[in-house]
N, C-alpha and C positions, 0 to 999 in steps of 0.2 A: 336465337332459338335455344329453348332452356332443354335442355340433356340430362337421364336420369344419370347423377352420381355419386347418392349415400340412400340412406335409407330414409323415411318418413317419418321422422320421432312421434309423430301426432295420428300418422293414418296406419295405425297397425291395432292385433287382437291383444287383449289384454294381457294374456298369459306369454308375451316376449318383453323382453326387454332389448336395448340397442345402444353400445356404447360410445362415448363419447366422440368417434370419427364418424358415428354413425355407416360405419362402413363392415360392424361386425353385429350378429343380431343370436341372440340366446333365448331356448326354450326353458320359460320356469314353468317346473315340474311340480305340481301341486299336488302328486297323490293318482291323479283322476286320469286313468288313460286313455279317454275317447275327450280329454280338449285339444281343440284345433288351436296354431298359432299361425297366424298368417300378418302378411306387411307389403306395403305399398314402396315404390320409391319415392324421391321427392320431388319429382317430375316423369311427368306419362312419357311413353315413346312419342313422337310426332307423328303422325298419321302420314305426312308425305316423306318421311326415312323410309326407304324400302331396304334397309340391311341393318341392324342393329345389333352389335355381339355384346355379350356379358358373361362372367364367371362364378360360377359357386362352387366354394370350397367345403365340404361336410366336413367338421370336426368330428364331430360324435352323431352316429348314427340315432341316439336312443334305444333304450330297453322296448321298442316296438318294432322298430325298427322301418317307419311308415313317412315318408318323406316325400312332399310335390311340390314341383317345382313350377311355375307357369306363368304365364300372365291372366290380368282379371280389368274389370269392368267397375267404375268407382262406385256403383251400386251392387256391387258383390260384397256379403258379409264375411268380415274377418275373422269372427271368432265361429265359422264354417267352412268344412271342405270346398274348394271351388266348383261349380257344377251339380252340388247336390243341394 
């Protein structure tokens, strides 16, 4: 059974980048303050784990200060708020 435990170098929005542990992930700021950054792990939860814990750590909040955290649907667009 694969477990998520870094991030998706391949299944994220454009506007992130993810370092080399893949376990740390950075919003580049382009100017434009209504782009979304969003990112996948590199393995989904398993449908039959019924408990799964994880942590996130905010560095910096951003000069917005507009941060969600969630889970998504591999047909959910990344470079979009989830749910809208």
């Amino acid at each position: 059974m694969d477990l998520p435990t870094a991030w998706n170098l391949d299944d994220k929005s454009t506007y992130l980048s993810v370092d080399s542990s893949g376990l740390r992930v950075n919003y580049e700021d382009l100017g434009k303050s209504s782009e979304i950054g969003a990112i996948r792990a590199n393995h989904p939860i398993p449908p039959h784990c019924k408990l799964f814990y994880f942590e996130v750590d905010i560095i910096d909040e951003g000069k917005n200060k507009i941060i969600g955290i969630g889970f998504c649907e591999k047909e959910v667009d990344l470079n979009r708020m989830a749910g809208n």
